[in-house]
N, CA, C and O of each residue as an XYZ file, in Angstrom:
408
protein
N      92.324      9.396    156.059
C      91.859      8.587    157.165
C      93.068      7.950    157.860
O      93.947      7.581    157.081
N      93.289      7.750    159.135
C      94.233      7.417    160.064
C      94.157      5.609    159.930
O      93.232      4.910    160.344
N      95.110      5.251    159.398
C      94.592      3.434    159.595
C      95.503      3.104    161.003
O      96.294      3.790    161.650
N      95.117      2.046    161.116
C      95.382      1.580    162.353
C      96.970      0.520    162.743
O      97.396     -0.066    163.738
N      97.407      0.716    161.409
C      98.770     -0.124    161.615
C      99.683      0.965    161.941
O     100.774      0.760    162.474
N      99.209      2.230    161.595
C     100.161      3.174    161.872
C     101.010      3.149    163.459
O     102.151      3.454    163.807
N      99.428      2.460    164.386
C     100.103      2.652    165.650
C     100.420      1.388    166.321
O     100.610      1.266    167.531
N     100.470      0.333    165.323
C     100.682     -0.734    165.378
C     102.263     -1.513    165.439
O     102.645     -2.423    166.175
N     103.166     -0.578    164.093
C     104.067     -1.167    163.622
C     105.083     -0.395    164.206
O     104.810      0.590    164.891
N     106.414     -0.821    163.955
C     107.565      0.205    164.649
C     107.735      0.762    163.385
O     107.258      0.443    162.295
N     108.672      1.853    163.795
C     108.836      2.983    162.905
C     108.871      2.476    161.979
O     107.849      2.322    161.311
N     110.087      2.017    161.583
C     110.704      1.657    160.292
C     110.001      1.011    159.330
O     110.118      1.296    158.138
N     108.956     -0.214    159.924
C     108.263     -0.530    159.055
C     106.823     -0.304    158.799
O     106.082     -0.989    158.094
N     106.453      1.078    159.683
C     105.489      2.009    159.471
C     105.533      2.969    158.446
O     104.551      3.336    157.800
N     106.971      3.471    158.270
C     107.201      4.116    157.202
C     107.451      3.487    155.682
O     106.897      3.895    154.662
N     108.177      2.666    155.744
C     108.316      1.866    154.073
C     107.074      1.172    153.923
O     106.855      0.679    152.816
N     105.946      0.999    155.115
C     104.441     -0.028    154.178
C     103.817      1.642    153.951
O     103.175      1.764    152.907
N     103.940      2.915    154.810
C     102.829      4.464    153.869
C     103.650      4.500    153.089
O     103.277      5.414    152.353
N     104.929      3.978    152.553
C     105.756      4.595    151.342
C     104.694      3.241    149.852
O     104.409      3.459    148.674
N     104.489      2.218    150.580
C     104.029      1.194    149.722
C     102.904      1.565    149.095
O     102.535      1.361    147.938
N     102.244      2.309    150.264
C     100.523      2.167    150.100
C     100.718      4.083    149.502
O      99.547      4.452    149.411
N     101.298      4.851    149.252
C     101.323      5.672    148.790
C     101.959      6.051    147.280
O     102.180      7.099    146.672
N     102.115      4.739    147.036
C     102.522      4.472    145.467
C     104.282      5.457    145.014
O     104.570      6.072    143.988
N     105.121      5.207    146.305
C     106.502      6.509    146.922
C     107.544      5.485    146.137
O     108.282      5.962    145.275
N     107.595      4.030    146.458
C     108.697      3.222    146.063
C     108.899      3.807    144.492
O     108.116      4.534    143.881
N     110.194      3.264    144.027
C     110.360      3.174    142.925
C     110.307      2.207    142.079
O     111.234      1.905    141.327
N     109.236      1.657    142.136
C     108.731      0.255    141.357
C     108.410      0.893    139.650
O     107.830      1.918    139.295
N     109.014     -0.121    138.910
C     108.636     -0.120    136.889
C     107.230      0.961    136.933
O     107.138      2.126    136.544
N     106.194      0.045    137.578
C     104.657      1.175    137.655
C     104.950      2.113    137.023
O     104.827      2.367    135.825
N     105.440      2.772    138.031
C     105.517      4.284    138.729
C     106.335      5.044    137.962
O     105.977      5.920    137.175
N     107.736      4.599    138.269
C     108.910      5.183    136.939
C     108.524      5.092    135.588
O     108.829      6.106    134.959
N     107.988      4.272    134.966
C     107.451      3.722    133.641
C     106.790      5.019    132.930
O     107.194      5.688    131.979
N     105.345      5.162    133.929
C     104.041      6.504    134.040
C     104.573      7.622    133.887
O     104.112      8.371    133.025
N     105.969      8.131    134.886
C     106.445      9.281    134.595
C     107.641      9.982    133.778
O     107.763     11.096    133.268
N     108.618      8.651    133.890
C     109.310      9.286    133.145
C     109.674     10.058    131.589
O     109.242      9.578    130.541
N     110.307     10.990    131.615
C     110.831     11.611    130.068
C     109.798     10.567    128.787
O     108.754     10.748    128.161
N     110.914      9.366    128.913
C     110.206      8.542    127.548
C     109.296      7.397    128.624
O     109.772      6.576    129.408
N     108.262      7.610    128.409
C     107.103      6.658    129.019
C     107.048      5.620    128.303
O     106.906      5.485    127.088
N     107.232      4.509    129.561
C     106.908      3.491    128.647
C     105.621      2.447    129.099
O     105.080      2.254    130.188
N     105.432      1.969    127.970
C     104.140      1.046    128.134
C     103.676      0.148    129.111
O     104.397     -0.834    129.282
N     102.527      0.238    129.886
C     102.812     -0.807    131.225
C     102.801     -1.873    130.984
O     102.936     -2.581    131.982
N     102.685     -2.447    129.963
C     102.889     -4.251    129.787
C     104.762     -4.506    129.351
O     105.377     -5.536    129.072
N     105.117     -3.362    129.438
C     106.931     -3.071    129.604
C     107.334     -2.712    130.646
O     108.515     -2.657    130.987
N     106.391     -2.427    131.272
C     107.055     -1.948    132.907
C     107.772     -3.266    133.645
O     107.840     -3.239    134.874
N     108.133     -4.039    133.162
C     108.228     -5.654    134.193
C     109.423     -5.163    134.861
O     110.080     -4.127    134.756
N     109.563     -6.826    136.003
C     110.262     -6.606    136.929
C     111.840     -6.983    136.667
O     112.213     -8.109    136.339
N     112.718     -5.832    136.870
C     114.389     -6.313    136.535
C     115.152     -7.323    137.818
O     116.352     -7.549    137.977
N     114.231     -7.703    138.449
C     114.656     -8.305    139.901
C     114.326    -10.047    139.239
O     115.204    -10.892    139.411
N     113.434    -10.308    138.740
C     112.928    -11.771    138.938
C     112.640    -11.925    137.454
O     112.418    -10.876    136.850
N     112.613    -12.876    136.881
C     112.482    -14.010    136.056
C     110.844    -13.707    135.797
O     110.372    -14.394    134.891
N     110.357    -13.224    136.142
C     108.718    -13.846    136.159
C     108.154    -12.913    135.164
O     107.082    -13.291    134.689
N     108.529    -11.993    134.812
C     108.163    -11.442    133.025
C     106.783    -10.776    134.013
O     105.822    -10.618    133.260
N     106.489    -10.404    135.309
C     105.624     -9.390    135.648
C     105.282     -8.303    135.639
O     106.148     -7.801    136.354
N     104.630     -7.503    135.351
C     104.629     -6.043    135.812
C     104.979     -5.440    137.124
O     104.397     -5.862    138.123
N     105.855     -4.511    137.227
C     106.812     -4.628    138.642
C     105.603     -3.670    139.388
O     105.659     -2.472    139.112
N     104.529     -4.110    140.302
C     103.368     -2.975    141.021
C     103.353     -3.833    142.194
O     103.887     -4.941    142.140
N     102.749     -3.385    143.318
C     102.784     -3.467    144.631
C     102.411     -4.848    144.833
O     102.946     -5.423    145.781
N     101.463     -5.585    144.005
C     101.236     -6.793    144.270
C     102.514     -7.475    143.795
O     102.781     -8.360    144.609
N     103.439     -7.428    142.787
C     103.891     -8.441    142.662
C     105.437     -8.095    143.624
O     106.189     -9.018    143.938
N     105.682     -6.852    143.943
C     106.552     -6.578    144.660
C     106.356     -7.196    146.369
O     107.316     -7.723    146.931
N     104.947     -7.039    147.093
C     104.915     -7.621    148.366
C     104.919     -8.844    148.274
O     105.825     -9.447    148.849
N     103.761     -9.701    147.414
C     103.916    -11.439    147.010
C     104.387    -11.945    146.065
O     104.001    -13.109    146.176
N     105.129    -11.866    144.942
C     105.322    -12.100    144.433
C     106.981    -12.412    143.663
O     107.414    -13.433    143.128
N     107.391    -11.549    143.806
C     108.722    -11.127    143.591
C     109.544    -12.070    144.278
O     109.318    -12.328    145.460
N     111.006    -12.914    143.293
C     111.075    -14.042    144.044
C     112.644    -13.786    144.612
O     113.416    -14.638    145.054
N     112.893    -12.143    144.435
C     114.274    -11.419    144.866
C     113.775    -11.092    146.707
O     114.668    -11.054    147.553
N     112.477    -10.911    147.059
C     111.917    -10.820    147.861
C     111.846    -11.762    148.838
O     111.933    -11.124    149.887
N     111.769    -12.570    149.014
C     111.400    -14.173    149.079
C     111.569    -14.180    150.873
O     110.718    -14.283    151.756
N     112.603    -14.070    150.909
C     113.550    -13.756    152.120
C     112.930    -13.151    153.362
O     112.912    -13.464    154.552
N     112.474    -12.252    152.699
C     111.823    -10.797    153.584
C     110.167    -11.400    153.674
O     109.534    -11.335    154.728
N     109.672    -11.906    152.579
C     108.744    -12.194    152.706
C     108.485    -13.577    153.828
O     107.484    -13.742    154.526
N     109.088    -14.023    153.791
C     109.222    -15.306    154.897
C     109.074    -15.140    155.641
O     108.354    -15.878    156.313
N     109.944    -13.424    156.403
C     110.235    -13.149    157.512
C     109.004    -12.309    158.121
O     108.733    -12.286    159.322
N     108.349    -11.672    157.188
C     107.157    -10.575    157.972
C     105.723    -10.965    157.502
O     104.753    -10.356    157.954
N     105.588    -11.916    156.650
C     104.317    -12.563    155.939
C     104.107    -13.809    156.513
O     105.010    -14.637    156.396
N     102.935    -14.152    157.203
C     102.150    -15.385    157.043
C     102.307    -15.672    155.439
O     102.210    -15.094    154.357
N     102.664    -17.150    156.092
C     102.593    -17.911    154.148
C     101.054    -17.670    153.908
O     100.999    -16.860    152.983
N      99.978    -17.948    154.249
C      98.797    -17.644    154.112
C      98.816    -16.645    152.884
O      98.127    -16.736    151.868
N      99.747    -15.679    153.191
C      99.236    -14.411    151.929
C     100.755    -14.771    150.787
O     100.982    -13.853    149.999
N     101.311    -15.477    150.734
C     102.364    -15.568    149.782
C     101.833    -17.495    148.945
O     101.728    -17.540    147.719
N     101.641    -18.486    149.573
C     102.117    -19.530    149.462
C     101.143    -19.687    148.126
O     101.547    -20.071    147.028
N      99.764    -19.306    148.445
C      98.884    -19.163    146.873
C      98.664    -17.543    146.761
O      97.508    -17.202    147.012
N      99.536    -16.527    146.441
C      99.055    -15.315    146.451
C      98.002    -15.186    145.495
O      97.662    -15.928    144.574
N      97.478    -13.904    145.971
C      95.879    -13.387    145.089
C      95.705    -11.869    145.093
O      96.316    -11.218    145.940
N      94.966    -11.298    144.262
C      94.520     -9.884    144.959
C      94.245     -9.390    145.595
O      94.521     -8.263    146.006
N      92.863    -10.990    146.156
C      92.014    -10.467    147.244
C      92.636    -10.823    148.675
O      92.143    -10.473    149.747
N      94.058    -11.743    148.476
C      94.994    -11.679    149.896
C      95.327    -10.642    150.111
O      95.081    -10.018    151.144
N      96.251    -10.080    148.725
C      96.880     -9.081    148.809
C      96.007     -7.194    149.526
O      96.576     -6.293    150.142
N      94.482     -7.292    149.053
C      93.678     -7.003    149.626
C      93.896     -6.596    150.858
O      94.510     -5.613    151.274
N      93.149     -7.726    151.586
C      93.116     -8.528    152.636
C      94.236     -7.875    153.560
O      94.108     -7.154    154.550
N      95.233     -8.297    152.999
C      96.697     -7.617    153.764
C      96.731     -6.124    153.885
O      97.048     -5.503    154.899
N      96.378     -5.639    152.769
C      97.084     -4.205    153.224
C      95.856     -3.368    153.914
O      95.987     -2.220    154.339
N      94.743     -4.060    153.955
C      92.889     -3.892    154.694
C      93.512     -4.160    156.580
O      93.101     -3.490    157.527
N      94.195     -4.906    156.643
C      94.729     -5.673    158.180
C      94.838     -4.800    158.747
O      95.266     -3.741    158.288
N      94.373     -5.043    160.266
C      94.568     -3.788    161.245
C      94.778     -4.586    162.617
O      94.792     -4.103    163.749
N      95.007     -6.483    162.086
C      95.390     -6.964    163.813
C      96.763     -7.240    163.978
O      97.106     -8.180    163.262
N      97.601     -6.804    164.606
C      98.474     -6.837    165.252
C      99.653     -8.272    164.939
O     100.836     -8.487    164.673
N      98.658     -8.818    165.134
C      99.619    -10.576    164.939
C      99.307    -11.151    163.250
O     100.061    -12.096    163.019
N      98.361    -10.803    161.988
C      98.341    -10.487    161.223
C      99.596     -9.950    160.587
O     100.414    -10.529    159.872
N      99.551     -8.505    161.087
C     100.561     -7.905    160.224
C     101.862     -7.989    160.689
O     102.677     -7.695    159.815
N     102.474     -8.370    162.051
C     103.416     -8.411    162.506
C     103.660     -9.880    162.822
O     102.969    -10.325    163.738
N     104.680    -10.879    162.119
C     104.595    -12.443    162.918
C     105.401    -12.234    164.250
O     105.529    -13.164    165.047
């Protein structure tokens, strides 16, 4: 299905959010699942931050406090300041313009 940020966002960050939402990054998750020696997902955590998380898309867009920066810059605090699932949801569901782009 065609979502609608596609024709929303400029390139660059049209391509790294289908790399997000296509599970492409190289987040713990992902590497963890496939590699040679697999390891356990409650070992998958994040080598970026302190926070003893599992490194997956939620804690990489809100969460992650190596992020912080970036997140300031393209996130309404709305979806960071109490993050949730159902923000996180919410966010990657978005198809208005001033939403996804500040």
């Amino acid at each position: 299905m065609f979502e609608k940020y596609l024709d929303l966002l400029p390139y660059k960050l049209r391509t790294n959010l289908s790399r997000l939402r296509l599970c492409l990054l190289k987040l713990a998750i992902e590497t963890g699942r496939y590699s040679r020696n697999r390891t356990d997902r409650n070992q998958r955590v994040c080598r970026l931050c302190n926070h003893g998380d599992i490194e997956d898309e939620y804690h990489f867009v809100l969460i992650c406090a190596a992020f912080e920066h970036i997140r300031k810059i393209y996130l309404k605090q709305y979806y960071y300041a109490r993050p949730s699932v159902f923000k996180f949801t919410e966010l990657m569901q978005n198809d208005c313009k001033k939403e996804i782009i500040i």
